[in-house]
C-alpha atoms as one frame of an Amber mdcrd trajectory, in Angstrom:
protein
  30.417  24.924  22.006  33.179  23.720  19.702  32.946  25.889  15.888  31.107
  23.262  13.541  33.370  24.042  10.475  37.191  22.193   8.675  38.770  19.750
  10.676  37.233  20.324  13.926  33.906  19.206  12.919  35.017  15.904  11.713
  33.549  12.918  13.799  32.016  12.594  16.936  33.139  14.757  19.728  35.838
  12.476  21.597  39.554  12.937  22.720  40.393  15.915  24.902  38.602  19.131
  23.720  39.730  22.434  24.446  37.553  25.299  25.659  39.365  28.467  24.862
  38.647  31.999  26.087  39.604  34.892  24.043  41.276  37.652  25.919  42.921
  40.841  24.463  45.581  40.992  23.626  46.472  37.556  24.665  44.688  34.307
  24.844  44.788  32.023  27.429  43.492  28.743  28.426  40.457  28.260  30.607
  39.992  24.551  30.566  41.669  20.940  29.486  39.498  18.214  29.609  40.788
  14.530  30.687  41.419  12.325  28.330  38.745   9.757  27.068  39.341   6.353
  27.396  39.190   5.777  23.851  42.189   7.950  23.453  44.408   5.338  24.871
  42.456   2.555  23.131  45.100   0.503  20.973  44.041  -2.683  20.483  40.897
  -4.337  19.902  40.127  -1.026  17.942  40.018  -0.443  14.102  43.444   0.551
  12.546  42.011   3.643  11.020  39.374   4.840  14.346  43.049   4.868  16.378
  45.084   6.536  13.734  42.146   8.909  13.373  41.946   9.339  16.994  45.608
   9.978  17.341  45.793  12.486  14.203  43.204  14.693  16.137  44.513  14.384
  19.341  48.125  15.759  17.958  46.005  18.593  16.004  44.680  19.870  19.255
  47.889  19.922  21.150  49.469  21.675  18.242  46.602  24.205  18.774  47.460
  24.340  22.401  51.365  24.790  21.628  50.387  27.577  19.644  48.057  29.522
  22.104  50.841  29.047  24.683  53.259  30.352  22.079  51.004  32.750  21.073
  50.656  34.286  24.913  54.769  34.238  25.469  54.960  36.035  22.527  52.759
  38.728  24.127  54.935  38.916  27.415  58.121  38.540  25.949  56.656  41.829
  24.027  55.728  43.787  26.967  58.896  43.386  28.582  60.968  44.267  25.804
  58.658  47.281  25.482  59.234  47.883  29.073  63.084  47.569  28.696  62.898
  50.202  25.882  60.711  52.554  27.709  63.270  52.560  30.505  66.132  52.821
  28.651  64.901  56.109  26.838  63.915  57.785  30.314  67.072  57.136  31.619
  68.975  58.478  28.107  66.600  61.452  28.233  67.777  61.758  32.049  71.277
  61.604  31.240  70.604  63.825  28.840  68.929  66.901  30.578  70.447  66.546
  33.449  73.353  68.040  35.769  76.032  66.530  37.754  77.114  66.777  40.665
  80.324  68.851  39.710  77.389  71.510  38.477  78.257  74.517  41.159  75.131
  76.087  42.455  74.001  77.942  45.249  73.911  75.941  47.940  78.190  74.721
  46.677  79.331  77.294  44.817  82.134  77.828  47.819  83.152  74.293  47.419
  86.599  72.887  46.342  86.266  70.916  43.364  90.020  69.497  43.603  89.174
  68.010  47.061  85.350  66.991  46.051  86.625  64.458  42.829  89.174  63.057
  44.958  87.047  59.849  45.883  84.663  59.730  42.591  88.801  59.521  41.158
  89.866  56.509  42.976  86.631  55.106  42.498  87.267  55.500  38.401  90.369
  53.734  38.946  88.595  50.794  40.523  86.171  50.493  37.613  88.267  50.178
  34.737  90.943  48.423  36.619  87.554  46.061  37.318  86.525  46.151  33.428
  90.212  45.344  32.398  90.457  42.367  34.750  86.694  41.031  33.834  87.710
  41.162  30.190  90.875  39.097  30.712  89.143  36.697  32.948  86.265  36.156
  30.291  88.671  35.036  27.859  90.747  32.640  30.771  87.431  31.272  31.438
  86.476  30.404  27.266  90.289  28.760  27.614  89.512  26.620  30.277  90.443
  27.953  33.233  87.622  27.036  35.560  87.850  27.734  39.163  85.557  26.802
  42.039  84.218  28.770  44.225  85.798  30.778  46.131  88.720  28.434  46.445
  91.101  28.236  43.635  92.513  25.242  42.574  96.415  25.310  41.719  97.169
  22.137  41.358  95.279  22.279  37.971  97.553  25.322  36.777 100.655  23.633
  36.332 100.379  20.696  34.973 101.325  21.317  31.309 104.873  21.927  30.340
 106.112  24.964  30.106 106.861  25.101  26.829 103.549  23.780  25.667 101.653
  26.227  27.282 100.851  29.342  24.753 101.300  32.936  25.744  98.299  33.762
  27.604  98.823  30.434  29.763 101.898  31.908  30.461 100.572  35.722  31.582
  97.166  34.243  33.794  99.523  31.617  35.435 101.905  35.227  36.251  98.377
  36.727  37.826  97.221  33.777  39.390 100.463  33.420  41.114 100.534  37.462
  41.610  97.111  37.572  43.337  98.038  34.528  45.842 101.367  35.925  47.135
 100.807  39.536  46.775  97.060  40.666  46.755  95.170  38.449  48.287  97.144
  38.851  51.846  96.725  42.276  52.383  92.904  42.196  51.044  92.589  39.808
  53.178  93.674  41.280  55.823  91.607  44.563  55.300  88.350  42.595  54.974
  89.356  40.573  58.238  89.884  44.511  60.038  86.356  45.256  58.476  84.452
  42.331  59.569  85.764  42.879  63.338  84.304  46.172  63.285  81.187  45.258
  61.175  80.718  42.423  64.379  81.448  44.874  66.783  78.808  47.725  65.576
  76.338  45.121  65.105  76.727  43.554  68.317  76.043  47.289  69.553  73.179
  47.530  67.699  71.837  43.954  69.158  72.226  46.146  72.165  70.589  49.018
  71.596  67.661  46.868  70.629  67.527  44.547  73.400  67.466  47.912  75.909
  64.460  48.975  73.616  62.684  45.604  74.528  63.332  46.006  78.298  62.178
  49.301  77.744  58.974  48.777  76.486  58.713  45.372  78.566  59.173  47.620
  81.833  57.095  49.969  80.202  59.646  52.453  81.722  59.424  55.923  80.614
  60.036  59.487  82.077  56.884  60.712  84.317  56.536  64.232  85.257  55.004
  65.216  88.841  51.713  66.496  89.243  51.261  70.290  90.067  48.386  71.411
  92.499  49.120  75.343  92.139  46.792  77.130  89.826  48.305  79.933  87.080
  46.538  82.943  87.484  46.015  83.919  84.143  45.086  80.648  83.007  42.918
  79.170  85.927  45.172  75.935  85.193  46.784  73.842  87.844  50.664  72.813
  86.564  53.850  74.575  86.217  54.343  77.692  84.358  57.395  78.913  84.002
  58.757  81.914  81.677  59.753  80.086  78.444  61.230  80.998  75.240  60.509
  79.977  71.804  62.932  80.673  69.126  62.324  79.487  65.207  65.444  79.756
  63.416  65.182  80.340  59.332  66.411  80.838  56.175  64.723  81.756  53.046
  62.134  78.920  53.455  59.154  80.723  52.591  57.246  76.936  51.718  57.002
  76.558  55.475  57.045  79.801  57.483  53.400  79.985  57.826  52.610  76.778
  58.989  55.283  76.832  61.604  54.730  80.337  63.132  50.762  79.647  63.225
  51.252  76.122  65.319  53.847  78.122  67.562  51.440  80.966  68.207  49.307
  78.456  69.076  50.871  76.701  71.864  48.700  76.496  75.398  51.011  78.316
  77.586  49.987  81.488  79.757  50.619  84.445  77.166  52.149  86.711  80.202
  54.725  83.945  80.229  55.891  83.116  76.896  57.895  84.864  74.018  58.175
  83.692  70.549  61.601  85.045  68.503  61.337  84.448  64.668  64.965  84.685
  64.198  64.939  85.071  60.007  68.219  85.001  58.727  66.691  85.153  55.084
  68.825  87.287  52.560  65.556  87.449  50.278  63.983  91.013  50.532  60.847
  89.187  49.486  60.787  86.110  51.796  62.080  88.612  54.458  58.891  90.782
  53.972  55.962  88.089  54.013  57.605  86.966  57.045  57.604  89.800  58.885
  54.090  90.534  57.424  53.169  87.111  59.411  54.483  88.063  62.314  52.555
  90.952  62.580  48.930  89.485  61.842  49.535  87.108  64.989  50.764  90.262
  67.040  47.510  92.335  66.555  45.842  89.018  67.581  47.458  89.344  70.816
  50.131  86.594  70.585  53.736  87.507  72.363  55.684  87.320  69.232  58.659
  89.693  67.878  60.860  89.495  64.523  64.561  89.586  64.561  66.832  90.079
  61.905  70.698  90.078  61.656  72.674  92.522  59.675  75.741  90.416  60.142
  74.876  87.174  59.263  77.431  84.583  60.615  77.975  81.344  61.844  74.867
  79.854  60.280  72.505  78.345  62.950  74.603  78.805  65.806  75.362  81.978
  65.022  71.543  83.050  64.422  70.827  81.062  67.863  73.834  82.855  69.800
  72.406  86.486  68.631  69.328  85.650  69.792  70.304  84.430  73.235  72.202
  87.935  73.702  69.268  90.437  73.738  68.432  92.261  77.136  65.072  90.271
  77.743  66.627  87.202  77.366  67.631  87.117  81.389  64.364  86.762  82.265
  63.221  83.780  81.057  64.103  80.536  82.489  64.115  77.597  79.539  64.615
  78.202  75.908  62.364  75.725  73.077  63.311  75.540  69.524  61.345  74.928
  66.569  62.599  74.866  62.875  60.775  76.441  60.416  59.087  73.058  59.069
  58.057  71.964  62.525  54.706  72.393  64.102  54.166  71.445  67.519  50.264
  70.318  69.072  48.865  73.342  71.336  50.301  70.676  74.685  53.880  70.482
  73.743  54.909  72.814  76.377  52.402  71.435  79.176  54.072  67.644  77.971
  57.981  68.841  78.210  58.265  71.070  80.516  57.103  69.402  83.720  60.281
  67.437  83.427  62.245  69.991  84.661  60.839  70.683  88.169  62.397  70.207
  91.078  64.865  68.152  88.444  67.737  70.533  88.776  70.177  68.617  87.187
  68.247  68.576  84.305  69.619  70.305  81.202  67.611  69.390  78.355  64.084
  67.501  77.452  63.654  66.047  74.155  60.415  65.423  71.380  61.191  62.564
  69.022  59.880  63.930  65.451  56.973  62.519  63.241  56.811  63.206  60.014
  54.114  64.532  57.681  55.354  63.136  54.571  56.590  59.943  55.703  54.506
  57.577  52.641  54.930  60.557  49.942  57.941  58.555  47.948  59.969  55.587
  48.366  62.912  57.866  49.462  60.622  59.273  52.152  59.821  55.519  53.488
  63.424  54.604  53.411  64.240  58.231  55.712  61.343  57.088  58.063  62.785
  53.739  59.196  66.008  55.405  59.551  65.048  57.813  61.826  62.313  55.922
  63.166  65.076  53.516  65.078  67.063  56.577  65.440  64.512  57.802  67.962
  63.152  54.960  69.256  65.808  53.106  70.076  69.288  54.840  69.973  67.918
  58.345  71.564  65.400  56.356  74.209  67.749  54.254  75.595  70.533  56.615
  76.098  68.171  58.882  77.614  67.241  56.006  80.204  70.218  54.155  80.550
  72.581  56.568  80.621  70.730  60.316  80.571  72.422  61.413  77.459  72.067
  61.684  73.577  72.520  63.996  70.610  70.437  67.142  70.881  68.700  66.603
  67.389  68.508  71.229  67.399  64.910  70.930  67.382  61.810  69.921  69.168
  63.721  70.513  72.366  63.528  72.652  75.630  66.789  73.941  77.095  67.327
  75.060  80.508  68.960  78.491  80.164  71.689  78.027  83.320  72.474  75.017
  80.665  73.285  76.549  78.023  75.296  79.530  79.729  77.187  76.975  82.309
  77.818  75.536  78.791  79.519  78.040  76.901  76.554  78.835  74.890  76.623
  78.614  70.847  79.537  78.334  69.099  79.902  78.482  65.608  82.682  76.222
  65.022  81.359  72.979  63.449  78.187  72.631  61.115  76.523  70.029  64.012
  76.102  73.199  66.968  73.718  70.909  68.124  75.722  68.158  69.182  78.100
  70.279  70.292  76.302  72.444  72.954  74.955  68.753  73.882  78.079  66.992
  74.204  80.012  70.071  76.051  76.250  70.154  78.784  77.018  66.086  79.272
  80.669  66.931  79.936  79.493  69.645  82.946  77.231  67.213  84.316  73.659
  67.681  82.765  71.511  65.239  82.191  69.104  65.093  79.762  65.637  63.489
  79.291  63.772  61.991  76.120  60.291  61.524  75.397  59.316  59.269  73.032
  55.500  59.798  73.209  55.902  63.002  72.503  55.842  63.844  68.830  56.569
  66.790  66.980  55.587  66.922  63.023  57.998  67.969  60.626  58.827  67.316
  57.186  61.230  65.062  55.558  63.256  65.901  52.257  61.689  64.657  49.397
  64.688  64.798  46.847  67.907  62.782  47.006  69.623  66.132  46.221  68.335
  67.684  49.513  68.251  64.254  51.413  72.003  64.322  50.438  73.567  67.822
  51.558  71.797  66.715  54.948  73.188  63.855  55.074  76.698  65.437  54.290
  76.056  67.834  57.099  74.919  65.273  59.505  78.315  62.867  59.178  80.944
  65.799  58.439  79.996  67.634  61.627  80.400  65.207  63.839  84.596  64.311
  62.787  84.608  68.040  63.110  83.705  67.936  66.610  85.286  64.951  67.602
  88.645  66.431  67.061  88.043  69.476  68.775  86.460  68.218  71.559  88.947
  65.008  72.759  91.020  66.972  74.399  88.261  68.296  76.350  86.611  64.614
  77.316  89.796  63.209  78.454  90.350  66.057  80.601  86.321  66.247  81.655
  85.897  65.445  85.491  83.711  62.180  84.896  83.682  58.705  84.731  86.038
  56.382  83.075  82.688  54.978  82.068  81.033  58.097  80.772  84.153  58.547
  79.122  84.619  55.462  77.405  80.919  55.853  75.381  81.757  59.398  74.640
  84.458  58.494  72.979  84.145  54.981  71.477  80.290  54.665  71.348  79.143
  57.714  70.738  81.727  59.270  68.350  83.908  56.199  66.883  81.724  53.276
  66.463  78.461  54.882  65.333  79.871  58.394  63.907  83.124  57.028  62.077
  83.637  53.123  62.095  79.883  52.766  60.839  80.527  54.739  57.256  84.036
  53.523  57.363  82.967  49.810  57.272  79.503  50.087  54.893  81.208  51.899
  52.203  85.019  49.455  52.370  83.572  46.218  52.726  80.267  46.272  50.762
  81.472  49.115  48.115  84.862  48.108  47.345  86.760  44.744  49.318  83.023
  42.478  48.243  83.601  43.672  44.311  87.502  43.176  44.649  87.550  39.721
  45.846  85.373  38.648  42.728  88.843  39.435  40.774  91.241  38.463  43.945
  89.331  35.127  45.036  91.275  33.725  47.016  90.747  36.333  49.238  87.613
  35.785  50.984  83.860  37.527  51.995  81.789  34.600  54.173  78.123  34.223
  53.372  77.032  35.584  56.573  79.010  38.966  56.005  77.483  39.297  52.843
  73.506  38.737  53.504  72.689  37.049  56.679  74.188  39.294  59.037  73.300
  42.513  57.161  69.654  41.478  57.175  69.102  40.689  60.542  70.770  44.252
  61.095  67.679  45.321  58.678  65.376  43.421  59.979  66.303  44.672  63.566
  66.529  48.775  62.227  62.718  48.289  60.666  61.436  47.025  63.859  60.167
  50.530  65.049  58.583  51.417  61.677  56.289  47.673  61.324  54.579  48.955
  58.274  57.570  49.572  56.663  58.699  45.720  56.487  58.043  45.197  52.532
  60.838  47.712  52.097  63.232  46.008  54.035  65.764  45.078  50.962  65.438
  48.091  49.563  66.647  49.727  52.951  69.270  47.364  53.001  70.450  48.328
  49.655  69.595  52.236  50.206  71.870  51.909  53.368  74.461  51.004  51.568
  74.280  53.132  48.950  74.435  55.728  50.899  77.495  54.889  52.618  79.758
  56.524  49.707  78.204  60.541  50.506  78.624  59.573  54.425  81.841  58.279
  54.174  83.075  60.908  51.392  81.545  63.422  54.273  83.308  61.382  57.313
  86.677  62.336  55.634  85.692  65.701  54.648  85.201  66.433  58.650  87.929
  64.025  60.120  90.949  65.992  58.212  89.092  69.249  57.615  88.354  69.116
  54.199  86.897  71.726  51.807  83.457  70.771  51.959  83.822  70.108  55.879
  82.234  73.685  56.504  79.526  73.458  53.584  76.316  74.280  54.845  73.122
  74.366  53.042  69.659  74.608  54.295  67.539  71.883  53.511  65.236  72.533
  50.728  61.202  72.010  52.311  58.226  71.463  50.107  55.204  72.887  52.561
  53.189  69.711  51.485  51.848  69.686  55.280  51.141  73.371  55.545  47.807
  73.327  53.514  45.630  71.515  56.296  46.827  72.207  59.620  46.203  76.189
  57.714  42.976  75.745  57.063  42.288  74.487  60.683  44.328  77.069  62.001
  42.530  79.818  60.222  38.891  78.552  60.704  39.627  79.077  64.896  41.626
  82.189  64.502  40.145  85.777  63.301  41.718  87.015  60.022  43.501  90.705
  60.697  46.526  91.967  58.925  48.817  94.708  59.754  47.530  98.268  58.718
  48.219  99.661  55.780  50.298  96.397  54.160  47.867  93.800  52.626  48.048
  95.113  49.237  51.309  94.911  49.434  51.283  91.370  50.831  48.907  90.337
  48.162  51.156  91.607  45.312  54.631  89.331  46.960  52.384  86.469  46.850
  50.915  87.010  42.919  54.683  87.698  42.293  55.474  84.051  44.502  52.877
  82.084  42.466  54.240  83.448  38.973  58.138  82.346  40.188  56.638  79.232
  40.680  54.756  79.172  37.518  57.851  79.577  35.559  60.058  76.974  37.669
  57.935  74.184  36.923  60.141  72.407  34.465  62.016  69.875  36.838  65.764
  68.848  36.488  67.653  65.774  37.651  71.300  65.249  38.504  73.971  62.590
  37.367  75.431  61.760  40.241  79.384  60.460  39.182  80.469  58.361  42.359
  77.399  56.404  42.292  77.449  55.856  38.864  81.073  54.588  39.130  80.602
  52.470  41.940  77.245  51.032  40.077  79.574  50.075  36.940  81.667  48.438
  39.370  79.548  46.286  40.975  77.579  45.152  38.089  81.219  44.263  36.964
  81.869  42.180  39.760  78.660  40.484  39.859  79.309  39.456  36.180  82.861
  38.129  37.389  80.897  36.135  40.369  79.339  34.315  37.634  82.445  32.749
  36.180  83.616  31.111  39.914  79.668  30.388  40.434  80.001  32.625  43.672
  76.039  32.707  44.775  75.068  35.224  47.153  77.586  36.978  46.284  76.169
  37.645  42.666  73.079  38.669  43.667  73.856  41.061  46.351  76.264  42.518
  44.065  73.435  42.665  41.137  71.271  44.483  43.070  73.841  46.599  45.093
  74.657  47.266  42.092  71.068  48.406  40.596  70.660  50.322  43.658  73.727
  52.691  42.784  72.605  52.498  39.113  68.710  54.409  40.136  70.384  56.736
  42.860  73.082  57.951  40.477  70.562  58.423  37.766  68.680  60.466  40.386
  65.327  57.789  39.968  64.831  58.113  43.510  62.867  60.892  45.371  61.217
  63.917  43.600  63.288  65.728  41.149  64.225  69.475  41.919  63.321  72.489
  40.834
């Protein structure tokens, strides 16, 4: 009901009333009646009804100007709020936090000469960037208006000389510099990029299509049926003596949760033998592991604890040590576990089958699931990663072509394997791929199973996603150049040899960071201030987010973060790429190796299940002792609680330069390009501020 007081009471109620609902803080509009017909009544009408009628109608569209005022008022508000609020988190980031350069324990061997290297050049780009927007800002207020991306020079020169003023004279210098002298070669380089940017993606395309046939076929790896019964057991299968080693180091979040879903594999006890191989230099994570090991030996589980007094070589080293004790020779396959993964009870029964009356048969592989897959948006982003990384790369090879990268975990070796191998070496930082690729080049073959999963835990900080990532792409340069030699003088197929090589080392270990991190990080920004040199639509978005599209296809739920994967992808390319080099000519942080840091978010449950079907004993004589480490663990933790982020300098440099280039793509009206670079640029901005992931302790 309309108020009955001033103005709005006036007359009958005619014209187009307005029923308005009053919202906090802002008001909005709920209904606008049509118009009566005696609104639009002219003539035949008394002069002063019509001007009446018209004075009231403008009064109520005034009101409804000013509640639609009134409510962008109230938005543009909250997003200036917004803005603010953002801008002092990220200057109370920058503020408390550490770069990159900050030594700690995990780098504190590392050369800093050789680790600023890039994040220099990359400073050069960015001011070289700012220095050439600024002076094409001021071009572009004097006239000089170009087209995209062609550049018109007909235009240039059609002024005198002598009429021209002095900063006609310099751009017409750089216009004529950039067409004779910078635009070839850039051209040239982003031609050499977009070859092998077709040629990866074209392996990609098929990669994928095998995965189709694949799962069209419905072709997978079927082990025979058994009709001999164990003894012990009472089960029919195959039960050979196995080993089960869990490599670790000072991860004390984790240990429990992986020993206890070890212990409880379903294999005959008379023929399995776990090794906790605990290369911990913590007295105190050192002693509550040991303390677990002996609670599942008085329940009757096969299980010893080994510790080195010479600690070298890392993994491999740990690994190689282990493989060398007396007992060893009696066991036929070897299974491998890192400390954050926990295998179901069947694991065994499910891998290996696969290896009877399979002889040539050196290696069955688990794909890995992961327990904290949806915990952050860095988390999703791993998932789909690794997600195609199983499903596709490792599954095909294993079908197609019976080889792949061990992953070093959630796999079952053949012993004769690894001996007829050379066993562990401690050479590169990847021993994994290297006892793998040296088994392929003897003649093993290995098998993957993709529906069989293995839980394990992804890392839930950029820092820690980082130094794996490092570790993953500098390891594999480092064994490429030790082992060529090797492949070319292997006795197999030119074949064999050829996707060694090429596919398995160059295209998807080398040209894949080489190309991400060149053309989308520093040729796409560079020919916003060069344009006559050229980056076609389709290398910019179409092609790259098909690519996506095709890389998300094993992880469905994870389509509404495709464009962020895109742009995380890419982001990433400067750390894999920095770490490419680092391997390729032996750098200083080629050999860095740091454990990745685990949370134990997936150890609460599976303990609680684990401990309502087990008995609780503990080793004579030490649970006071046990109970005191853990009050002492719990107060560490207590004072650690205050979280720190990093500044991360290359990222933040590239970011700058980007959002530099994007604002140069808006002179020359360049389209895509702008908003890729916009957002590219974004993306660098929130990783180099550390705003993705959990923050460290």
């Amino acid at each position: 009901m309309a108020p009955s007081f001033g103005w709005w009471a006036k007359g009958s109620l005619k014209g187009t009333p307005v029923v308005v609902k009053m919202e906090n803080p802002n008001w909005s509009m709920e209904e606008l009646q049509a118009p009566s017909e005696d609104d639009f009544l002219v003539a035949n009408t008394p002069t002063g009804t019509s001007e009446k009628a018209r004075g009231k109608n403008a009064k109520q569209l005034t009101w409804v100007l000013l509640l639609k005022a009134h409510r962008a008022a109230g938005c543009l508000t909250s997003i200036i709020s917004t803005l603010i609020a953002l801008g002092s988190a990220i200057r109370g980031r920058v503020a408390s936090g550490r770069t990159d350069a900050d030594n700690d324990n995990g780098s504190a061997n590392e050369n800093r000469s050789v680790k600023t290297r890039l994040y220099n050049c990359i400073k050069v780009f960015l001011w070289l960037s700012l220095l050439l927007l600024s002076f094409e800002i001021a071009a572009y207020f004097k006239g000089w208006h170009f087209g995209a991306p062609k550049l018109q020079l007909q235009s240039i020169f059609t002024a005198p000389f002598g009429v021209r003023d002095f900063f006609d004279s310099l751009y017409s210098r750089w216009v004529m510099i950039r067409v004779e002298y910078l635009a070839p070669p850039l051209q040239f380089l982003a031609s050499f990029c977009i070859i092998l940017f077709l040629i990866q993606s074209l392996d990609r395309l098929i990669l994928c299509l095998g995965c189709f046939l694949i799962r069209f076929k419905r072709i997978k790896p079927i082990p025979k049926q058994f009709s001999v019964a164990d003894l012990e057991s009472g089960e029919n299968g195959f039960f050979p003596m196995v080993l089960v080693q869990i490599p670790m180091c000072n991860e004390k979040e984790v240990y429990q949760q992986s020993i206890a879903a070890v212990c409880n594999l379903d294999w005959p006890k008379s023929k399995i033998l776990i090794q906790v191989l605990d290369d911990s230099d913590d007295p105190t994570t050192q002693l509550l592991i040991k303390e677990e090991v002996y609670k599942w030996q008085e329940q009757g589980v096969p299980i010893v604890y080994r510790h080195r007094v010479i600690r070298d070589g890392y993994k491999a080293g740990n690994l190689k040590s282990a493989m060398s004790c007396s007992y060893v020779k009696d066991y036929e396959f070897v299974v491998i576990f890192d400390a954050d993964f926990q295998p179901n009870p069947d694991f065994l029964k499910r891998t290996v089958p696969h290896f009877k009356d399979n002889e040539d048969v050196g290696l069955v592989q688990a794909r890995w699931s992961f327990v904290n897959k949806d915990e952050n948006l860095l988390t999703r982003l791993q998932n789909i990663n690794l997600s195609f990384h199983f499903e596709v790369e490792q599954q095909v090879n294993g079908v197609f072509i019976n080889f792949f990268g061990f992953n070093g975990t959630a796999g079952v070796w053949r012993i004769k394997a690894l001996e007829d191998s050379g066993g562990w070496l401690e050479r590169t930082t990847v021993e994994d791929m290297d006892i793998a690729v040296r088994a392929h080049l003897r003649g093993w073959k290995f098998v993957f199973l993709n529906d069989v999963e293995c839980q394990c835990e992804l890392p839930e900080s950029y820092e820690a996603y980082r130094k794996q990532q490092h570790r993953w792409h500098s390891g594999p340069m480092q064994l490429f150049r030790l082992c060529l030699p090797d492949i070319i003088r292997a006795k197999i197929s030119i074949w064999k040899k050829f996707n060694m090589i090429f596919l398995f080392f160059l295209l998807r270990k080398l040209i894949l960071p080489f190309y991400s991190f060149t053309l989308f990080c520093i040729i796409l920004p560079m020919t916003m201030f060069v344009p006559e040199a050229e980056l076609p639509a389709w290398v910019v978005c179409y092609i790259p987010a098909t690519m996506s599209f095709l890389n998300i296809l094993p992880a469905p739920k994870s389509f509404p973060f495709i464009v962020p994967y895109l742009l995380f992808e890419n982001t990433m390319s400067v750390t894999k790429f920095n770490a490419m080099i680092s391997g390729l000519f032996q750098l200083g942080s080629a050999y860095e190796w740091v454990v990745t840091k685990k949370s134990g978010r997936s150890s609460e449950g599976d303990l609680v299940s684990l401990v309502e079907k087990q008995p609780k004993h503990q080793h004579g004589g030490s649970e006071p002792n046990l109970d005191e480490l853990k009050t002492e663990i719990e107060q560490e933790q207590k004072a650690l609680k205050k979280k720190h982020n990093r500044i991360y300098t290359k990222e933040l440099a590239l970011a700058f330069l980007l959002l530099t280039a994007s604002a140069r793509s808006l002179l020359s009206a360049q389209g895509i390009h702008f908003y890729f670079l916009l957002f590219q640029g974004i993306s660098f901005l929130l990783v180099g501020l550390d705003l993705i992931g959990e923050q460290v302790l």
